[in-house]
N, C-alpha and C positions, 0 to 999 in steps of 0.2 A: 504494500500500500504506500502510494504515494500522499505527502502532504503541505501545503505551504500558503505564505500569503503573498498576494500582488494587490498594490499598491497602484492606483488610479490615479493621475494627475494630467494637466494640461491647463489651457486657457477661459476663460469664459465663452459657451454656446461650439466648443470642441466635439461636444457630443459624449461627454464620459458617463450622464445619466443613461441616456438611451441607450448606451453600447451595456451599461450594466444591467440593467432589466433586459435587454435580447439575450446576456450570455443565461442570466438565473433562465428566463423564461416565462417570466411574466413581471410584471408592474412592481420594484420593489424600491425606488428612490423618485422623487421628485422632479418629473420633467416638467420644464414651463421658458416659453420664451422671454421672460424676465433673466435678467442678466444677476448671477451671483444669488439664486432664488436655494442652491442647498445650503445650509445651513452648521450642518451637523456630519461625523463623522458617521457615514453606512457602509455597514458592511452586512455580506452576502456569502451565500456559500453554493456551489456548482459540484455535486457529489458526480462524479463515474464509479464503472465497478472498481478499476486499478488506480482511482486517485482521489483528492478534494482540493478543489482549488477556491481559498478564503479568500475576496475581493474585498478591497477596502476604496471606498473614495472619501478622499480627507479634503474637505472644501478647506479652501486660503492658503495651501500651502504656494501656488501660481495660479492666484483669482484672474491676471491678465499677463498677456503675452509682450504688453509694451512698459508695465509696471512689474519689474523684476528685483524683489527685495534683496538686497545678499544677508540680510537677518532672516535666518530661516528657524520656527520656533522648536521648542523642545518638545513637543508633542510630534510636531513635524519629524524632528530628527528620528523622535522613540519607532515612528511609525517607517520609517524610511531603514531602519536597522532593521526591523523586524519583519520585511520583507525582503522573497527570494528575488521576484521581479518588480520592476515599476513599468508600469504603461503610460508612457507618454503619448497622449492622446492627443492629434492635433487637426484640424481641419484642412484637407488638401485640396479644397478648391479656394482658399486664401491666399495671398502671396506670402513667401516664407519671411518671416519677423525676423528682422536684424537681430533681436534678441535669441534667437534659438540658440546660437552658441551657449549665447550666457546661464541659460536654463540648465542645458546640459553642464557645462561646467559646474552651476551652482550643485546638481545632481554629484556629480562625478567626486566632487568634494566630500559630499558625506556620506558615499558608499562605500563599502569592502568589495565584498563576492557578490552583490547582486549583481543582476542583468538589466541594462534598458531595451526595452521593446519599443520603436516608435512606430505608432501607431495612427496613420494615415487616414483618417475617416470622412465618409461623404462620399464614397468616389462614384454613389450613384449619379453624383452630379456634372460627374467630369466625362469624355470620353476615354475609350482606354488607350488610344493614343497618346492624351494626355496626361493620365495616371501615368503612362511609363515615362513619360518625361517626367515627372514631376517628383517619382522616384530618385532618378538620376539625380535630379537634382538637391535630394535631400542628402543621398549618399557623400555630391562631393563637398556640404558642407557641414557633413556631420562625419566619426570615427564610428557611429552606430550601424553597424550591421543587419541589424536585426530588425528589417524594415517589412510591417503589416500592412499593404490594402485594407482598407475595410468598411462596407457600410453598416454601420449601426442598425440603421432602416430599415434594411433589409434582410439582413443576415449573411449578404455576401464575406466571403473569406474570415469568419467566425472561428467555424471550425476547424480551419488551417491554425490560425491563431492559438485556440485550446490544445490541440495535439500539440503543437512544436511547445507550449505552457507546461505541460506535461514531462516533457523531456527533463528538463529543467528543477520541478521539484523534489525534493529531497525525501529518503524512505522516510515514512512516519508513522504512526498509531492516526488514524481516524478521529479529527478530535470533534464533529459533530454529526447528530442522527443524520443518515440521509433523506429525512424527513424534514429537514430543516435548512429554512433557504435564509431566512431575516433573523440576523443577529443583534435585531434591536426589540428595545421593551412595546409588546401591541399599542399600548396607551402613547407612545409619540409616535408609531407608525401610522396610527388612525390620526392623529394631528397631524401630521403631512400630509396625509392624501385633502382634510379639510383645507388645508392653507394651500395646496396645488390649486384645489378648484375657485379659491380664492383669487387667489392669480389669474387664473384662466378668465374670471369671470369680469373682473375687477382692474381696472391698468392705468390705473392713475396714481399717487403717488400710496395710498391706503395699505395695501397688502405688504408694504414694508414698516408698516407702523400699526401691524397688529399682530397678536400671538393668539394661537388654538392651544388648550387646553381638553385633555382628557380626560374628565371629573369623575366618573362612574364605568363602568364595564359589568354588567350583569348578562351570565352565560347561560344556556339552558342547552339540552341537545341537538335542538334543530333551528336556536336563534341567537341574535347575540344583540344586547339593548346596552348603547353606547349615549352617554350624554357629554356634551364639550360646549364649552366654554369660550365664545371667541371676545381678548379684550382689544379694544380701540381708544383712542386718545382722545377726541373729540366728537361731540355729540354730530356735527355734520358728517362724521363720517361712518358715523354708528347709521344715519338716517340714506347714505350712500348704501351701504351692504344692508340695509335691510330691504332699501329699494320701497319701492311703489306695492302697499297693501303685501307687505313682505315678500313681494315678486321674486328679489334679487338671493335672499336670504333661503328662501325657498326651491329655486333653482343648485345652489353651491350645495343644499341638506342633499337634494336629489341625486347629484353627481359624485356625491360621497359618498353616499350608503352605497348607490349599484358599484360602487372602484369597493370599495370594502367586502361586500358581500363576493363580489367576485375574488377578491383576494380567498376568504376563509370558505368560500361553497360553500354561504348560511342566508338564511334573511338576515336583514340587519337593520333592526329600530335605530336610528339618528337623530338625536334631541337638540338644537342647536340654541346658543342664547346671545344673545352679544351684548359687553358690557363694555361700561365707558372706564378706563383703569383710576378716575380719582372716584369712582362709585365704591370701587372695591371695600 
């Protein structure tokens, strides 16, 4: 048995959420065209019979590709040790960022034995004429070898990707069921899917100045009745998300239960509330 963690990083709208829900296989981090919209360190697990490959995406470690901090924090570094590979995930239908050196450099610095993988994605967008130039040209301004095709979207060169992932990791013990894909607590998993459809629904400046809370979880065998909590800063914008005759407010409960209930195969009650945070 094979065992290890790889390590997700790249730029803002690189595509690292989408690419991690296509490897698990279903919805397990927060996609949204809002810029810098994950929050929180998700990790994931992709069980085979002869391996487990632990994914991790650590938002802030390179939130942008033109703001390249050389303070890289110590949570940053714990998670950068603690992984076999890192995936540098970047968008190849972009022009390549002066900065790429430096990323990799700032990478190269605080690794031992791991690998980088860079990791190419979108090439639905490109033709493949120009994916192979666009290879070429990654190769001759990087020392990285280990260069992935790949659309997220799709699924193309995924699973190129997973096998050659494989080689790589190290003999191990199995450290979770293969039952189990989200290494995070259900209670802020069910708050992200709500603050996604927040986002989706919402795009003005609001869904950056409010937080979902998971107040309740009552389970049963064929239901699961979840109540949250969503606070907001000011009453206009308490009266935005709830919308017109609770239109808006109603719509976000809607798109959350059915993303939840499909996550757990349950019905799933959804209580929503919204508070103003100096009510509290």
């Amino acid at each position: 048995m094979k065992s290890g963690n790889i390590l997700l990083i790249g730029p803002t709208n690189s595509g690292k959420s989408t690419l991690l829900n296509k490897i698990i296989g279903k919805r397990v981090t927060l996609v949204s065209r809002k810029k810098q919209s994950t929050t929180f360190n998700q990790k994931a697990v992709k069980s085979f019979s002869e391996a487990e490959i632990i994914l991790n995406d650590t938002p802030g470690i390179f939130s942008s590709a033109k703001k390249i901090s050389n303070r890289v924090t110590n949570s940053a570094i714990s998670e950068i040790e603690s992984s076999v590979i890192i995936y540098l995930v970047l968008d190849i239908s972009k022009k390549i960022e002066p900065t790429l050196k430096k990323i990799i450099n700032t990478l190269e610095d605080k690794i031992d034995k791991q690998k980088i993988f860079l990791i190419l994605n979108k090439i639905d967008k490109m033709t493949k004429d120009n994916v192979i130039l666009k290879i070429k040209e990654y190769k001759d301004q990087t020392n990285i070898d280990d260069i992935f095709p790949i659309s997220a979207f799709d699924g193309d060169g995924i699973n190129d990707l997973l096998e050659f992932t494989k080689k790589y990791l190290p003999h191990s013990k199995q450290k979770y069921s293969k039952k189990k894909t989200v290494l995070l607590k259900k209670e802020l998993f069910y708050s992200e899917v709500t603050r996604e459809k927040i986002y989706n629904n919402i795009h003005k400046e609001i869904p950056y100045l409010c937080r979902v809370h998971t107040e309740k979880i009552k389970r049963t065998k064929d239901e699961i009745t979840i109540h949250q909590r969503i606070l907001i800063n000011k009453k206009s914008h308490k009266n935005i998300l709830i919308g017109k005759r609770g239109s808006t407010l109603k719509e976000i409960g809607s798109q959350s239960r059915k993303e939840i209930a499909k996550f757990e195969n349950k019905k799933i009650n959804l209580f929503l509330f919204v508070k103003i945070e100096s009510e509290r």
